[in-house]
DRENVODO-362342 format. One record per atom (N, C-alpha, C): atom name; residue in three letters; x, y, z. Coordinates in steps of 0.001 Angstrom, whole numbers, always signed. Example, Ala and Ser with C-alpha at 12.3 -4.5 7.8 and 13.67 -1.06 7.14 Angstrom:
// DRENVODO-362342
+-------+--------+---------+---------+---------+
! atome ! residu !      xx !      yy !      zz !
+-------+--------+---------+---------+---------+
!     N !    ALA !  +13190 !   -5690 !   +7800 !
!    CA !    ALA !  +12300 !   -4500 !   +7800 !
!     C !    ALA !  +13200 !   -3300 !   +7800 !
!     N !    SER !  +12850 !   -2250 !   +7080 !
!    CA !    SER !  +13670 !   -1060 !   +7140 !
!     C !    SER !  +12900 !     +30 !   +7870 !
+-------+--------+---------+---------+---------+
END
This chain:
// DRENVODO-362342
+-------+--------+---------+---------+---------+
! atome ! residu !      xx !      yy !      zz !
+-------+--------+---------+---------+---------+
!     N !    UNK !  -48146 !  +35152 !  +18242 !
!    CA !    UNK !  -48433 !  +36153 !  +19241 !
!     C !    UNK !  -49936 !  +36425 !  +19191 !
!     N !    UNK !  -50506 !  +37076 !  +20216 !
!    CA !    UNK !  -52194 !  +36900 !  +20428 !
!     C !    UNK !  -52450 !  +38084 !  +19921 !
!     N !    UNK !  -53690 !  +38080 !  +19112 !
!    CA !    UNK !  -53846 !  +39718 !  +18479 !
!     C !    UNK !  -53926 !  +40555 !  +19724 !
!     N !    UNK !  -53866 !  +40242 !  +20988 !
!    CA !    UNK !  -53923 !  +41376 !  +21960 !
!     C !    UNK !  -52928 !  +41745 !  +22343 !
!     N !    UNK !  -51676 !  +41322 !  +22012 !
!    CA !    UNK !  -50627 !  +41612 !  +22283 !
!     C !    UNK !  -49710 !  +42606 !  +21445 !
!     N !    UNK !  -49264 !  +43528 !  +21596 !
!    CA !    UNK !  -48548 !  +44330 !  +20870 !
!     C !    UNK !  -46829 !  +43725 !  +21148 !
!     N !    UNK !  -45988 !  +43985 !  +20416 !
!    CA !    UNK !  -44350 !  +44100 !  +20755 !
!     C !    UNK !  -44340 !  +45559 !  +20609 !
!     N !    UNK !  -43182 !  +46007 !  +21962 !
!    CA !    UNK !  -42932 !  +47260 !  +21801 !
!     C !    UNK !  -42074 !  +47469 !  +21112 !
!     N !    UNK !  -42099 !  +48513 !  +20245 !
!    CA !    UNK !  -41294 !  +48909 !  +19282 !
!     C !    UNK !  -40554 !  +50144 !  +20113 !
!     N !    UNK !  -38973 !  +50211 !  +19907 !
!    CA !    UNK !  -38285 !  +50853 !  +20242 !
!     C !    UNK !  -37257 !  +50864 !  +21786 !
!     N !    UNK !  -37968 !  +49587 !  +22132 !
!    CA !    UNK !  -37395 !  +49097 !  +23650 !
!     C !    UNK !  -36052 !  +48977 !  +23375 !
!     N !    UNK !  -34749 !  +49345 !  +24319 !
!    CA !    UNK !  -33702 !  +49030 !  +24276 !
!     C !    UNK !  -33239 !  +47581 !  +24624 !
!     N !    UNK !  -32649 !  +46636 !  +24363 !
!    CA !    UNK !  -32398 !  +45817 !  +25118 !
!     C !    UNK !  -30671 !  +45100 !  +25303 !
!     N !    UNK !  -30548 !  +45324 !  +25945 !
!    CA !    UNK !  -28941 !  +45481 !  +26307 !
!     C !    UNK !  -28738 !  +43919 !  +26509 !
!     N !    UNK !  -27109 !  +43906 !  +26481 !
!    CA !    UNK !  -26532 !  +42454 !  +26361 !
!     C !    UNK !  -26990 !  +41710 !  +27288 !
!     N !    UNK !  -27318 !  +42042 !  +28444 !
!    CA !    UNK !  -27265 !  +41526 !  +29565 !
!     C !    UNK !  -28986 !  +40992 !  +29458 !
!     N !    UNK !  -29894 !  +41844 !  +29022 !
!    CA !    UNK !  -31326 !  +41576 !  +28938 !
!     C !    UNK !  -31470 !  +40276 !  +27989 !
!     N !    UNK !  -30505 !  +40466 !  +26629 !
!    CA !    UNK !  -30817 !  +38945 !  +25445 !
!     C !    UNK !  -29983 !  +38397 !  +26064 !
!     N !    UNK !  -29027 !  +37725 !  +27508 !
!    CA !    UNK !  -28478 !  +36928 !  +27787 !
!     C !    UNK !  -29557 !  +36291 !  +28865 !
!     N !    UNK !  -30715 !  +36690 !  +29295 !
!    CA !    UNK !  -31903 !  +36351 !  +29830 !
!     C !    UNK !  -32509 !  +35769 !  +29316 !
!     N !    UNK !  -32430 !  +35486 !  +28205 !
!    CA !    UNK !  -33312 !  +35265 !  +26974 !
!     C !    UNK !  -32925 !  +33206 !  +26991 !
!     N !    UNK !  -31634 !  +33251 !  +27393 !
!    CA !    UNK !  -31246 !  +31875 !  +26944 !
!     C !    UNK !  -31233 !  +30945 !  +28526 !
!     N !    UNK !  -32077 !  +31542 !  +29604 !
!    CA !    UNK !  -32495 !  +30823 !  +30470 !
!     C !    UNK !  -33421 !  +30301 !  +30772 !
!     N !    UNK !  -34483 !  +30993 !  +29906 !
!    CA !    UNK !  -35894 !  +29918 !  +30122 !
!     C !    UNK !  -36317 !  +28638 !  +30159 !
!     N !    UNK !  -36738 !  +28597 !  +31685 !
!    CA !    UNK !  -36949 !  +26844 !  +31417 !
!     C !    UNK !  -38351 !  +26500 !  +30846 !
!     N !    UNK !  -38673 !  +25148 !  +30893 !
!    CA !    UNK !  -40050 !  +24591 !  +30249 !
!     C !    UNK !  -40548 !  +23939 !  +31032 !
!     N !    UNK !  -41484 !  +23052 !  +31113 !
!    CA !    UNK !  -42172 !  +22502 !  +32250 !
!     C !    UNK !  -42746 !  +21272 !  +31656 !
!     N !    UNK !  -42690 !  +21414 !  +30576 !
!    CA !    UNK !  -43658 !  +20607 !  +29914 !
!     C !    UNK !  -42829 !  +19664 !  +29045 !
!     N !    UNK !  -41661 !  +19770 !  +28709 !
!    CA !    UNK !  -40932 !  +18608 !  +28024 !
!     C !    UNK !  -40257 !  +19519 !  +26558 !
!     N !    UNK !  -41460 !  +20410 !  +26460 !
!    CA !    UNK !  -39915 !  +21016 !  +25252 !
!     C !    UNK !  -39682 !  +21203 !  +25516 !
!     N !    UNK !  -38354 !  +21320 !  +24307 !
!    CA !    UNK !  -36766 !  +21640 !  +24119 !
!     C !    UNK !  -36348 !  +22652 !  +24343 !
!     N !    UNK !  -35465 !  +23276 !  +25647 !
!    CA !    UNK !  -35452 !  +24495 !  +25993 !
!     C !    UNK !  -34772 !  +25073 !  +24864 !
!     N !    UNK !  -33881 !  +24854 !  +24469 !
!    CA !    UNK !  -33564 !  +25582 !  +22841 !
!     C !    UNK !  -34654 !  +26370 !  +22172 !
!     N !    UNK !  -35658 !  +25458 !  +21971 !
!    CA !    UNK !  -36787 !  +26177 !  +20671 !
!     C !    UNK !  -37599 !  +26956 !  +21891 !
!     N !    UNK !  -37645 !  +26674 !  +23094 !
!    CA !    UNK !  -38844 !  +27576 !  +24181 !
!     C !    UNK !  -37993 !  +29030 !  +24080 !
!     N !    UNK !  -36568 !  +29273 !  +24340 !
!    CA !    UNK !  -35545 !  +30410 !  +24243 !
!     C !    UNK !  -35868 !  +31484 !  +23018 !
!     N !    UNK !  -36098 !  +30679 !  +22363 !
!    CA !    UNK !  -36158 !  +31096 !  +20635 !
!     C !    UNK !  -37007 !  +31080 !  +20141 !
!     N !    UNK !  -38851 !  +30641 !  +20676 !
!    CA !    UNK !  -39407 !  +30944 !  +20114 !
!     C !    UNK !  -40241 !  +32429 !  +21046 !
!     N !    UNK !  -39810 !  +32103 !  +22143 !
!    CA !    UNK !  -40052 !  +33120 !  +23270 !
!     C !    UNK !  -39800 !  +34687 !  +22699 !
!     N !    UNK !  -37988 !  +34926 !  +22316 !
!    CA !    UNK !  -37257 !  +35481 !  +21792 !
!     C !    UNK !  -38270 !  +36176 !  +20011 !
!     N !    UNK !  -38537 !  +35244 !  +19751 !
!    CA !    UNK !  -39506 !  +35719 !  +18365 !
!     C !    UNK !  -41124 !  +36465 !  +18832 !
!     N !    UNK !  -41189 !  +36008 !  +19831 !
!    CA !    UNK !  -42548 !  +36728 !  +20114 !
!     C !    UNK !  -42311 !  +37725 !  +20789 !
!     N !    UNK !  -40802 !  +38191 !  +21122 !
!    CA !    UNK !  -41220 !  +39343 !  +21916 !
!     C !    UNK !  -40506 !  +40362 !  +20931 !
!     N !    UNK !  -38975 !  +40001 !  +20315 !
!    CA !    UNK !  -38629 !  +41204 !  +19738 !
!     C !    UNK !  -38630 !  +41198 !  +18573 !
!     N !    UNK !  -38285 !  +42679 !  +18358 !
!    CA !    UNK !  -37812 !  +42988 !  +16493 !
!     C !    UNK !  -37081 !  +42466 !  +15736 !
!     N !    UNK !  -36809 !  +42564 !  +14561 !
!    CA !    UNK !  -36169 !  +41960 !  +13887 !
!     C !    UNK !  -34639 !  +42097 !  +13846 !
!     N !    UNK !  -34266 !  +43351 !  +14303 !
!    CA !    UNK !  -32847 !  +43218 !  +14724 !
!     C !    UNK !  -32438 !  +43212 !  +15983 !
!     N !    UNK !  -33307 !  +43223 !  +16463 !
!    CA !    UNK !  -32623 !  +42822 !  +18362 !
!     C !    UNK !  -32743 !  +41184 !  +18161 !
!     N !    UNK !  -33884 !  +40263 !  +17219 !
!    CA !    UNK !  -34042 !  +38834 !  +17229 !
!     C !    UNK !  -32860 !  +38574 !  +16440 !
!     N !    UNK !  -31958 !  +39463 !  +15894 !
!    CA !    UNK !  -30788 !  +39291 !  +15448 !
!     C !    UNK !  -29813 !  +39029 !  +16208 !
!     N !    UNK !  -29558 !  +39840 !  +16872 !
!    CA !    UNK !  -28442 !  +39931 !  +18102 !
!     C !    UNK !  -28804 !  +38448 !  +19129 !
!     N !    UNK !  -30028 !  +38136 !  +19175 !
!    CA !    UNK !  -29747 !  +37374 !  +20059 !
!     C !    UNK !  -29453 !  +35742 !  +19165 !
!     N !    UNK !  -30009 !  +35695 !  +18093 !
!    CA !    UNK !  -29785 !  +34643 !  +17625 !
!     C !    UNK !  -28174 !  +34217 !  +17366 !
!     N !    UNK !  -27774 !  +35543 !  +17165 !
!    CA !    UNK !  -26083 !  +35345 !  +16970 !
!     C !    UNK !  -25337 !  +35497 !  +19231 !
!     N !    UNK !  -25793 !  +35613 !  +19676 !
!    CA !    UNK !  -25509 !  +35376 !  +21104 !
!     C !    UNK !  -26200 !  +33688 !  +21182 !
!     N !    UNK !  -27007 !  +33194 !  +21043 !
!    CA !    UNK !  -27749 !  +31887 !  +20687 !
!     C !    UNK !  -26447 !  +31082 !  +20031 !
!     N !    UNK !  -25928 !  +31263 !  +19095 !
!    CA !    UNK !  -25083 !  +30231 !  +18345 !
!     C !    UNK !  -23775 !  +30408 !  +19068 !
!     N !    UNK !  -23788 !  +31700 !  +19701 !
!    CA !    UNK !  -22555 !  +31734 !  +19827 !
!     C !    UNK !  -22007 !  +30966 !  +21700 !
!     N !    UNK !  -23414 !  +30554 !  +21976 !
!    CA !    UNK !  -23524 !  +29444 !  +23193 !
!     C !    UNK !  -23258 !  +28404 !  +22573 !
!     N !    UNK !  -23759 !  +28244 !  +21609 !
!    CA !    UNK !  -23669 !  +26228 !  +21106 !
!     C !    UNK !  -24941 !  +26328 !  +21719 !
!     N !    UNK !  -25829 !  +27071 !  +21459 !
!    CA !    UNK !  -27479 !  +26146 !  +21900 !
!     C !    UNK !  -28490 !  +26418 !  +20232 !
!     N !    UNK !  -29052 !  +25163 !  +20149 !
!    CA !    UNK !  -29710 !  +24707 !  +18813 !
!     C !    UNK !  -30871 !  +25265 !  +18470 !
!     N !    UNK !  -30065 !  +25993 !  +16815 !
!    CA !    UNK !  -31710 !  +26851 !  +16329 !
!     C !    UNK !  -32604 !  +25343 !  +16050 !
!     N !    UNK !  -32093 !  +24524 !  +15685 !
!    CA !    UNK !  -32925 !  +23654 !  +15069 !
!     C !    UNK !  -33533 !  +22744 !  +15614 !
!     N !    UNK !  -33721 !  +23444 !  +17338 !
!    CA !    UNK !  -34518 !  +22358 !  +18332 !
!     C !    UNK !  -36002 !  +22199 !  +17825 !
!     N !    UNK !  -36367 !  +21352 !  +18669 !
!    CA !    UNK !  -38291 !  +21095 !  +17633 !
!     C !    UNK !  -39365 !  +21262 !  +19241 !
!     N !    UNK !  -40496 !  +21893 !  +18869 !
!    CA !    UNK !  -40959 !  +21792 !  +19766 !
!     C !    UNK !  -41952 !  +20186 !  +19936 !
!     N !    UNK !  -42403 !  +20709 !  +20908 !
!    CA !    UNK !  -43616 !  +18661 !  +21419 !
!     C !    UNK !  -43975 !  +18511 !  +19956 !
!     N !    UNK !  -44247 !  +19474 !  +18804 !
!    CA !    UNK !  -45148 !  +18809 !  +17886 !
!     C !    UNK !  -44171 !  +18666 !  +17146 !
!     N !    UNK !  -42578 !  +18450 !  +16889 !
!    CA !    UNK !  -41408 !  +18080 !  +16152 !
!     C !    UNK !  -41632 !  +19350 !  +14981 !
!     N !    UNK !  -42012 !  +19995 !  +15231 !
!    CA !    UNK !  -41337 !  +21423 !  +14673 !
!     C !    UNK !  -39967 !  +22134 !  +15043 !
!     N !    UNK !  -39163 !  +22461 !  +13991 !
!    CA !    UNK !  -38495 !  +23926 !  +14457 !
!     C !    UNK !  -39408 !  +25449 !  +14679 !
!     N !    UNK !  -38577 !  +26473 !  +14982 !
!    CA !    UNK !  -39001 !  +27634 !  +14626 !
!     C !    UNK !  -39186 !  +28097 !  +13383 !
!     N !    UNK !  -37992 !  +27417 !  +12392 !
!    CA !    UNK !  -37854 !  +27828 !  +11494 !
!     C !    UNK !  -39468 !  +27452 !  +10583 !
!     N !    UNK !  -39642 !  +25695 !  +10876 !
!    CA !    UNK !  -41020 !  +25312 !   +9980 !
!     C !    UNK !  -42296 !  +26310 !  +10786 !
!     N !    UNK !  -41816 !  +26958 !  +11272 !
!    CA !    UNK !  -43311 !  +27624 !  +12095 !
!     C !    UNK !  -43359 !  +28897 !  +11176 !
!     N !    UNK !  -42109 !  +29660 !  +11067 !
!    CA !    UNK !  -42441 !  +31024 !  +10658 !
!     C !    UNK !  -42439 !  +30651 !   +9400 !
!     N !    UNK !  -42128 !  +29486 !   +8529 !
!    CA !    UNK !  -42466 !  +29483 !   +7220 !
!     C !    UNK !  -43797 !  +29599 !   +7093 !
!     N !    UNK !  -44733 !  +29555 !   +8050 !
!    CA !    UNK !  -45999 !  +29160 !   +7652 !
!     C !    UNK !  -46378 !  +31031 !   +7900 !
!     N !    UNK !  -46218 !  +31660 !   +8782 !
!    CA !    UNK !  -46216 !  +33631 !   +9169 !
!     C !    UNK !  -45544 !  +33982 !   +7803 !
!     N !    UNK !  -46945 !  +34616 !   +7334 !
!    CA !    UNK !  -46510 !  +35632 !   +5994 !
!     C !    UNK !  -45689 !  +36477 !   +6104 !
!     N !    UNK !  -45699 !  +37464 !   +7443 !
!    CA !    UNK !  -45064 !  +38217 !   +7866 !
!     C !    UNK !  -43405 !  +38265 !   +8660 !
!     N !    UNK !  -42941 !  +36605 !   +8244 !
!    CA !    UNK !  -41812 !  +36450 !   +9056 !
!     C !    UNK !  -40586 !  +36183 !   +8373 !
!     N !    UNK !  -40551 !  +36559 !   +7324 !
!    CA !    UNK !  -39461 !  +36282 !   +6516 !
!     C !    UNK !  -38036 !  +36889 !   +7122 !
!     N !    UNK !  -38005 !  +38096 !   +7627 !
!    CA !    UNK !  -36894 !  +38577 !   +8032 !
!     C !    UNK !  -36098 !  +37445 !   +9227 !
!     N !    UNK !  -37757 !  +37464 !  +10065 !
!    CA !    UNK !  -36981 !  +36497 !  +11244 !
!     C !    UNK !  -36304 !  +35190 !  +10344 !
!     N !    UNK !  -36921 !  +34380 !   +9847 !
!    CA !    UNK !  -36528 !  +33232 !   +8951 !
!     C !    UNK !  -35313 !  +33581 !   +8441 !
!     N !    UNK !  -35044 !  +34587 !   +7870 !
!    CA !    UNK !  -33347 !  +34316 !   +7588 !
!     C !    UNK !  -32778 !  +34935 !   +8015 !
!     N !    UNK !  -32720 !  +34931 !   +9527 !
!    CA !    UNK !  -31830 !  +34977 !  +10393 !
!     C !    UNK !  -31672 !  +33739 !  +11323 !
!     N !    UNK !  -32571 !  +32973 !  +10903 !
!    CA !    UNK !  -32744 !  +31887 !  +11126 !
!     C !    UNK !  -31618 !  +30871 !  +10535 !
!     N !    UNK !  -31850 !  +30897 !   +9568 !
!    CA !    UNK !  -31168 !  +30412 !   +7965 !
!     C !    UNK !  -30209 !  +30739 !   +7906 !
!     N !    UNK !  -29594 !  +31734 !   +8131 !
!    CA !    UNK !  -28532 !  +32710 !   +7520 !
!     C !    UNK !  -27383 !  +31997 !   +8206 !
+-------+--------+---------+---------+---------+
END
């Protein structure tokens, strides 16, 4: 996320808003899986990125898509000091 960017803290986001979440398309050739999910990590908290990751599996669509540079999400936030929570919910 860009240091100019804040996430709002305290936004509600209802079922219907993280079922938005798993339509994003791409343009560019990644894997709409990891564009959903990494989209999903840059915008919310750690327990709304909960809810949707378990709405995510519970489509059958893949945490373990890779983006153009054959990454997951998961090898990305290993590298964010600050992302451990997301990571095992990742994992989990």
């Amino acid at each position: 996320m860009k240091r100019d960017k804040k996430r709002v803290e305290g936004e509600v986001w209802s079922e219907d808003r993280l079922a938005e979440y798993l339509d994003f398309k791409t343009y560019d050739g990644t894997d709409p899986d990891f564009h959903c999910l990494y989209r999903a990590y840059t915008r919310m908290n750690e327990e709304t990125f909960a809810r949707f990751v378990k709405l995510f599996r519970e489509k059958g669509r893949n945490v373990e898509a890779k983006n153009l540079e054959g990454e997951t999400l998961a090898d990305i936030l290993r590298k964010h000091t600050q992302a451990s929570d997301y990571l095992a919910v990742l994992e989990g």
